[in-house]
DONURO-37582 format. One record per residue: residue in three letters; z, y, x of N, C-alpha, C in turn. Coordinates in nm, 4 decimals. Each point is the difference from the previous one (the first is absolute). Layout:
BEGIN
ALA,Z,Y,X,Z,Y,X,Z,Y,X
...
//
This chain:
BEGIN
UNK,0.6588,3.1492,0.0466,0.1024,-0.0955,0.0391,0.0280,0.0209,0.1496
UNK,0.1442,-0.0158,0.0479,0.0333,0.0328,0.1235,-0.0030,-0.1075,0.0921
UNK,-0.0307,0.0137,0.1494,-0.0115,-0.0614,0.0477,0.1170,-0.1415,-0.0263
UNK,0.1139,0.0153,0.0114,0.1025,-0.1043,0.0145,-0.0072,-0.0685,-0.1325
UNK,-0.0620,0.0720,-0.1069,-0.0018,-0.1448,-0.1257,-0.1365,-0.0510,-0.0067
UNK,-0.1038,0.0380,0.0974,-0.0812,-0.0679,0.0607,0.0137,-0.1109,0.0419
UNK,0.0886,0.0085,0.1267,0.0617,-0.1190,0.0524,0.0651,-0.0652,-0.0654
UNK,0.1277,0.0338,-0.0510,0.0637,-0.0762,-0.1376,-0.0622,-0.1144,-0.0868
UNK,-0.1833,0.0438,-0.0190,-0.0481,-0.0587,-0.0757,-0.0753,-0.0910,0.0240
UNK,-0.0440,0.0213,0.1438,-0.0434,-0.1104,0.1081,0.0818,-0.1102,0.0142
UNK,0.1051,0.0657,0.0265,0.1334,-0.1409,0.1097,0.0766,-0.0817,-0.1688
UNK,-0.0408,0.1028,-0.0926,0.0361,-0.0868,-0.0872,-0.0623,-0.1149,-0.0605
UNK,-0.1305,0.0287,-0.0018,-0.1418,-0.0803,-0.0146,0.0806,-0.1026,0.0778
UNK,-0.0024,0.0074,0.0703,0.0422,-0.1077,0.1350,0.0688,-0.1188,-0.0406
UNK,0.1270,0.0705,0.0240,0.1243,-0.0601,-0.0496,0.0518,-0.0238,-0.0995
UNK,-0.0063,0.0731,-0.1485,0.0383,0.0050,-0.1094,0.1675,0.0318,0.0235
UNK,0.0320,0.0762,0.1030,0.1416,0.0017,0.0089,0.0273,0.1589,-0.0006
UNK,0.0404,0.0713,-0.1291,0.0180,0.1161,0.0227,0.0788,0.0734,0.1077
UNK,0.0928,-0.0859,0.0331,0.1369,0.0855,0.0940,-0.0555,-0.0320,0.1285
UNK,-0.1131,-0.1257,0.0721,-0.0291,0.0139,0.1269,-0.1155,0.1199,0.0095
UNK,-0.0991,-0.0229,-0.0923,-0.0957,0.0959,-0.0276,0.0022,0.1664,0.0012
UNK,0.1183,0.0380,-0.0551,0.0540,0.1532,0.0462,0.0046,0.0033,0.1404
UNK,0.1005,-0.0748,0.0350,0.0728,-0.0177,0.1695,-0.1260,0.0478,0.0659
UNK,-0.1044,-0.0854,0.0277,-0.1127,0.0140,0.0461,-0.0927,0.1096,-0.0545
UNK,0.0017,0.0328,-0.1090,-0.0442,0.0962,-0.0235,0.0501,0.1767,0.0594
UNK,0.0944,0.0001,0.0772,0.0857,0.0678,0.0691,0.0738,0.0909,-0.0851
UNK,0.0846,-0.0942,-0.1241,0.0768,0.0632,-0.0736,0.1559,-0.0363,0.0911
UNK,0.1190,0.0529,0.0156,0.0781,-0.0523,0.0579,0.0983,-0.1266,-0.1013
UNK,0.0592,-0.0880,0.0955,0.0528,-0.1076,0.0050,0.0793,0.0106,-0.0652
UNK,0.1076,0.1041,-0.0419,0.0730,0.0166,-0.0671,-0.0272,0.0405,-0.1795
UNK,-0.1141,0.0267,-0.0039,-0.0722,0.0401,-0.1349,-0.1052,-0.0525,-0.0058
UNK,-0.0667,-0.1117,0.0654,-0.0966,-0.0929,-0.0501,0.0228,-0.0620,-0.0856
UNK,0.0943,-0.0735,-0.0700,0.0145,-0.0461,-0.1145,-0.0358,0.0696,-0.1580
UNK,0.1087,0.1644,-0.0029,-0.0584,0.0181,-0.0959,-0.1235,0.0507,0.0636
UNK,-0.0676,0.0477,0.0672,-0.1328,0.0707,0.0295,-0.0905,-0.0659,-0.0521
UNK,0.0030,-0.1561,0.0475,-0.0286,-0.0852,-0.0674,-0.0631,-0.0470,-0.1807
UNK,0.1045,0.0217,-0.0682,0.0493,-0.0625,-0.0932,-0.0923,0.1652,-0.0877
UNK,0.0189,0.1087,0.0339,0.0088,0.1458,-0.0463,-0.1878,0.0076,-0.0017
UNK,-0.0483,-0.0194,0.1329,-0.1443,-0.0532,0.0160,-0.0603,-0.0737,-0.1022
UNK,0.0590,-0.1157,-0.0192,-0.0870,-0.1293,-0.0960,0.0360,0.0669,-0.1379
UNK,0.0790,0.1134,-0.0521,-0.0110,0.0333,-0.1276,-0.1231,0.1099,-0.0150
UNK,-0.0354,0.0514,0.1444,-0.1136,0.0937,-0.0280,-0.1321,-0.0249,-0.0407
UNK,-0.0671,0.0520,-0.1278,-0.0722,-0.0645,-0.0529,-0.1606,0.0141,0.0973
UNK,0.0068,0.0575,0.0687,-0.1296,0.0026,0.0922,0.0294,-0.0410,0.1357
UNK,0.0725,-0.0447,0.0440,0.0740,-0.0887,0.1236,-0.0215,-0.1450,-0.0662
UNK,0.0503,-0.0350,-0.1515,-0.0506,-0.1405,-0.0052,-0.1591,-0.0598,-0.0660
UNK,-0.0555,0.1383,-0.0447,-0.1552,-0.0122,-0.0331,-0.0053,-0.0582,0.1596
UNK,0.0230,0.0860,0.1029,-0.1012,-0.0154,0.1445,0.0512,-0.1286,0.0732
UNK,0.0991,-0.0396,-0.0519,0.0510,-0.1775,0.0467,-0.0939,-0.0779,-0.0968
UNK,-0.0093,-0.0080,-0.1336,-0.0952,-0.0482,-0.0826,-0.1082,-0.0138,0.0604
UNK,-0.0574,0.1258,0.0398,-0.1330,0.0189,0.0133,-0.0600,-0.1015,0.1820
UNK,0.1465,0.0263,0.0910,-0.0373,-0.0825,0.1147,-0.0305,-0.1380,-0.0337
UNK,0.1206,-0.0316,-0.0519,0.0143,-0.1654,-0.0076,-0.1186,-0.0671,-0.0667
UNK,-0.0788,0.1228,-0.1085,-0.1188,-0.0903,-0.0707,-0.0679,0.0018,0.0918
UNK,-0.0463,0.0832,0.1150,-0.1267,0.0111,0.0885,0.0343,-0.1211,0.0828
UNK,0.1454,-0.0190,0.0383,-0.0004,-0.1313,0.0904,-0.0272,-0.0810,-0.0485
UNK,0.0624,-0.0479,-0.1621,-0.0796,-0.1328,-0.0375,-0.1105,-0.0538,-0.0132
UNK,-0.0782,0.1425,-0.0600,-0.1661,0.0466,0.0114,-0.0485,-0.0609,0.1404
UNK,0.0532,0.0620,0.0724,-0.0503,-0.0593,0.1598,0.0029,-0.1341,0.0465
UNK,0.1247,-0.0599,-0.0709,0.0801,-0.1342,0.0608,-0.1227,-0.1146,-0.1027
UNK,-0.0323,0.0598,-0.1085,-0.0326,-0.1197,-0.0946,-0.1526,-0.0516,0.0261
UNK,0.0045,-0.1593,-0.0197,-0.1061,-0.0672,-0.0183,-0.0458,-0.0417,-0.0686
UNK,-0.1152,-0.0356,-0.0446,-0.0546,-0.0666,-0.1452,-0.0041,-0.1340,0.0330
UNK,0.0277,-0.0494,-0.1480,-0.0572,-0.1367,-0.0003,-0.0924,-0.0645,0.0720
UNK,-0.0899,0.0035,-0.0500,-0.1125,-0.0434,0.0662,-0.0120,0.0335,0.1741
UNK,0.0472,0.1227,0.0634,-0.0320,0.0052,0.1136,0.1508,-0.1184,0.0666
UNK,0.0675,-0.0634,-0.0605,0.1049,-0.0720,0.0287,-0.1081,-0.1503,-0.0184
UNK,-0.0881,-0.0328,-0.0946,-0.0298,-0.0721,-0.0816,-0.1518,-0.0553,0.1513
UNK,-0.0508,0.0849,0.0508,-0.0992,0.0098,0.0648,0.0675,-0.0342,0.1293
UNK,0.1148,0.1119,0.0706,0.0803,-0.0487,0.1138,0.0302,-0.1720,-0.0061
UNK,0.0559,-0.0407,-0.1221,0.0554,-0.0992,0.0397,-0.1387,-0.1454,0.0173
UNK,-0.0786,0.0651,-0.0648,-0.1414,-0.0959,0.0196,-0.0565,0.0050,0.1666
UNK,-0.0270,0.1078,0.0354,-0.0009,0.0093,0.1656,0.0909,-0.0892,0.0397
UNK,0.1302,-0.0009,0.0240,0.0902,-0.1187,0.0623,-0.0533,-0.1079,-0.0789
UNK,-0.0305,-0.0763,-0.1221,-0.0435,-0.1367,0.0069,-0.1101,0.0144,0.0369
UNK,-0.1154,0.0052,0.0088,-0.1069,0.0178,0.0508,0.0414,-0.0400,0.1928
UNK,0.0655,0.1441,0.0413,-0.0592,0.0093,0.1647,0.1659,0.0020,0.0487
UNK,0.1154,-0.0417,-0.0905,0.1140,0.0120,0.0608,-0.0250,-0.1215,0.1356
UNK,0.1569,0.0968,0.0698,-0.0443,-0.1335,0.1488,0.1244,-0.0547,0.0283
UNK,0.0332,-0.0578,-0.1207,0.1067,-0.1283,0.0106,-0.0495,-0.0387,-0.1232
UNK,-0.0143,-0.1740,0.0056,-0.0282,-0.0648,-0.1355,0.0985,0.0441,-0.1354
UNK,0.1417,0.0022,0.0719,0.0815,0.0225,-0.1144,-0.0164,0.1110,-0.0613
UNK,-0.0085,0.1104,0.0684,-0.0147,0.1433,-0.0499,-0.1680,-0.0319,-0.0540
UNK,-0.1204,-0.0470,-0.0202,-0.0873,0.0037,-0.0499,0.0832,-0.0946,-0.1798
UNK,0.0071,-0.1259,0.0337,0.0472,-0.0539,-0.0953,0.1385,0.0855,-0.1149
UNK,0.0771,0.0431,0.0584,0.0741,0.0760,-0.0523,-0.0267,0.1177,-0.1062
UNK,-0.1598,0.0471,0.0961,-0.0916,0.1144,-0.0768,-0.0576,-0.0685,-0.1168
UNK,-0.0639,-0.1081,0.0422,-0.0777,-0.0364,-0.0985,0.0901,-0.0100,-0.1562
UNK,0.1218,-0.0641,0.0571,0.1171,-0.0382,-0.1213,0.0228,0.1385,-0.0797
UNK,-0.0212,0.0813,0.0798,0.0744,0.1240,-0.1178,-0.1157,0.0320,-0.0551
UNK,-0.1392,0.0148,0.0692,-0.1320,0.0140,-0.0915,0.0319,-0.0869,-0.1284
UNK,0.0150,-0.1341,0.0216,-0.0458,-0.0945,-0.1156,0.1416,0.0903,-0.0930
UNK,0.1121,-0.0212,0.0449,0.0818,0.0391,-0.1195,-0.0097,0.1603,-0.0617
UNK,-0.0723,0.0549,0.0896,-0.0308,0.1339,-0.0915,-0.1349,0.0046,-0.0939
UNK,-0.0903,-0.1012,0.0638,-0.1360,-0.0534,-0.1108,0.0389,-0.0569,-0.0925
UNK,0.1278,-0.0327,-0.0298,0.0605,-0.0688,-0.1228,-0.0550,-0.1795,0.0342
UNK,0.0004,-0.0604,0.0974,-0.0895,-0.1233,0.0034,0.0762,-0.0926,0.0143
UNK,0.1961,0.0159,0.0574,0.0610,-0.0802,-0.0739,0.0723,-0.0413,-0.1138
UNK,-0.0415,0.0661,-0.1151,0.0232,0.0216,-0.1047,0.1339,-0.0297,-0.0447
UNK,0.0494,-0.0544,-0.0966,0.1526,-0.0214,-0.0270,-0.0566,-0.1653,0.0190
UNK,-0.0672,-0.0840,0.0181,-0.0052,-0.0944,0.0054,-0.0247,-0.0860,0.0807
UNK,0.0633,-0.0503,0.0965,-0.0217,0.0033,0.1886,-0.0818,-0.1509,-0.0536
UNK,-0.0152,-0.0474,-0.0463,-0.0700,-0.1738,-0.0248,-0.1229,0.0206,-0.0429
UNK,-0.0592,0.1263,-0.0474,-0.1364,-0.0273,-0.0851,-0.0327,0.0100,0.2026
UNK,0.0137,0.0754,0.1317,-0.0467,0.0193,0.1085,-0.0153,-0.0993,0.0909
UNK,0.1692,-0.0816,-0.0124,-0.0282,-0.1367,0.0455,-0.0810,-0.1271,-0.0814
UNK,-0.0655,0.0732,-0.0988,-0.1086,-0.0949,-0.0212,-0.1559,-0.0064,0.0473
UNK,-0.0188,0.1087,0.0026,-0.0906,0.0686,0.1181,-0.0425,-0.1244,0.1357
UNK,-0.1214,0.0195,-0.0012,-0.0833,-0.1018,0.1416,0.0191,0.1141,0.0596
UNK,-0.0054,-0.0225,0.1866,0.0183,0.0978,0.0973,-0.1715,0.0534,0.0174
UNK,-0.0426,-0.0425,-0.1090,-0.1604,0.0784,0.0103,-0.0063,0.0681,-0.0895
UNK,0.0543,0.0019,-0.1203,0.0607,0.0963,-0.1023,0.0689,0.0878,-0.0046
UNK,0.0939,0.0072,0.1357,0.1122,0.0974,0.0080,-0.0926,0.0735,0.1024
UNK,-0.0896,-0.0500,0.0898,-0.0753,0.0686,0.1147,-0.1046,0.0761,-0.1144
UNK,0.0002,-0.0151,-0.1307,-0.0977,0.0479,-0.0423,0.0332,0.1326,-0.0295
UNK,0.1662,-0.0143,-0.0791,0.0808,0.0920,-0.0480,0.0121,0.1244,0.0953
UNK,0.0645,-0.0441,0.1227,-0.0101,0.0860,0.1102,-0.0916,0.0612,0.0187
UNK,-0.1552,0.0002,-0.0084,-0.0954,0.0600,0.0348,-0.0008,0.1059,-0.1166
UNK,0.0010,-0.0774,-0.1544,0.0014,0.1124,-0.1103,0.0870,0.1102,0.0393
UNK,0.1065,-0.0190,0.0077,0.1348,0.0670,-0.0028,-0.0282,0.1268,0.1075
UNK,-0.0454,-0.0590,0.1521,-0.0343,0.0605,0.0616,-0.0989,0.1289,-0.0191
UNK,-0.0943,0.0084,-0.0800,-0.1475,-0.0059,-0.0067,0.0788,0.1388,-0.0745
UNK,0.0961,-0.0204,-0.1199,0.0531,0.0584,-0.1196,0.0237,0.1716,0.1173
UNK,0.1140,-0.0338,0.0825,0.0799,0.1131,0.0693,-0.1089,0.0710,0.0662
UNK,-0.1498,-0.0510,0.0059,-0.0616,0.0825,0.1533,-0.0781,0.0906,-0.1018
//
């Protein structure tokens, strides 16, 4: 593969814009469009766009749980009450603990719900 559909395949990664992606790829201005367009039908020019974009998502992606653990650090040691409380709220609704039934919770003693919290807690670590 030649250098310029190298680039092509970079700046396209990028942008998803075939006709800026030539330009820059130092196809000229006047034939970046189809250069463009002529490129994305080549079947090993769009394997190697395939093949970038999975490594970025590969790179970009997080798991559950390491989302699930982050957001326990902020209730735990966040340093604004709201942003702790806020954490805690999406814990409970991803522990399933406000169930479809918001009244069985407000029946709950605040030594019962302090109890819940600790389970719940106890569950993620």
């Amino acid at each position: 593969m030649n250098h310029k559909r190298k680039l092509f395949i970079s700046e396209y990664s990028k942008s998803g814009n075939a006709t800026d992606a030539a330009k820059r790829a130092g196809y000229s201005a006047r034939t970046a469009y189809s250069a463009g367009q002529r490129l994305l039908k080549n079947v090993e020019v769009l394997n190697e766009i395939k093949r970038v974009q999975n490594d970025a998502i590969q790179k970009a992606e997080i798991t559950v749980s390491e989302v699930v653990l982050l957001t326990k650090d902020i209730a735990v040691s966040g340093k604004s009450e709201s942003n702790r409380l806020r954490a805690l709220d999406m814990l409970l609704k991803y522990l399933g603990a406000y169930a479809d039934d918001l009244k069985l919770v407000s029946r709950l003693s605040d030594a019962e719900i302090d109890a819940l919290a600790s389970r719940l807690m106890n569950k993620i670590e």
